[in-house]
N, C-alpha and C positions, 0 to 999 in steps of 0.2 A: 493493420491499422486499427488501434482502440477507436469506439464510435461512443457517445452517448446512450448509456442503457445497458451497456455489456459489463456480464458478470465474469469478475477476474479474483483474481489472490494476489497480492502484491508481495514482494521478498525484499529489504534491504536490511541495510549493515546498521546495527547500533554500536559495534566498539571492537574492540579487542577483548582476547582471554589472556592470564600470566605469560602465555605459550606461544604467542604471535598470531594466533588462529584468528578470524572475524567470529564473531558472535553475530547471528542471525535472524531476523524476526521474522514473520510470515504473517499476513492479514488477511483471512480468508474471508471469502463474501463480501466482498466488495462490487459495489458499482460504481462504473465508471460516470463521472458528472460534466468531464470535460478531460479535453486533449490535442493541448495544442502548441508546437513551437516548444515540444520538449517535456512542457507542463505537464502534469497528469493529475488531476483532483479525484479523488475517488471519497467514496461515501459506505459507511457502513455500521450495523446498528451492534450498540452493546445490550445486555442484562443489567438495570440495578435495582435494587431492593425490591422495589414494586411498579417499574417503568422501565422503559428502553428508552435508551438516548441515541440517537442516529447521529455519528462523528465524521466532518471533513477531513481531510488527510492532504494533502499537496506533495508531489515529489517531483522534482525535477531529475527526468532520467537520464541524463548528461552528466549527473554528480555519481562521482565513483562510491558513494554511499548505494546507489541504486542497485539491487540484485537483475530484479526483472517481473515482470506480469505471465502469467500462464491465464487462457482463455477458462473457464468453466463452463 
């Protein structure tokens, strides 16, 4: 069970290749912000120019888009 405050890597699908294959993204460092009833909001900070921006994320793991979470 995800809890509020655990540090995860989230996996899901963005597409296809020519080939039939999934194309795959991974979001490392991630915190978890909520989860519940399938939902999963995770939160996680980028690089820009001269600041960080810390981005919401929502995934509902129910959608065959969803790869999966690994604990950190």
């Amino acid at each position: 069970m995800l809890n509020k405050g655990d540090m995860v890597s989230v996996t899901y699908r963005v597409g296809w290749d020519q080939s039939g294959q999934a194309m795959l993204e991974t979001l490392e460092h991630c915190t978890v912000e909520k989860y519940k009833d399938g939902i999963l909001v995770v939160s996680y900070a980028t690089k820009k120019d001269d600041y960080v921006e810390i981005v919401n994320r929502t995934f509902d793991v129910n959608s065959p888009e969803f790869v999966g979470t690994v604990a950190l």
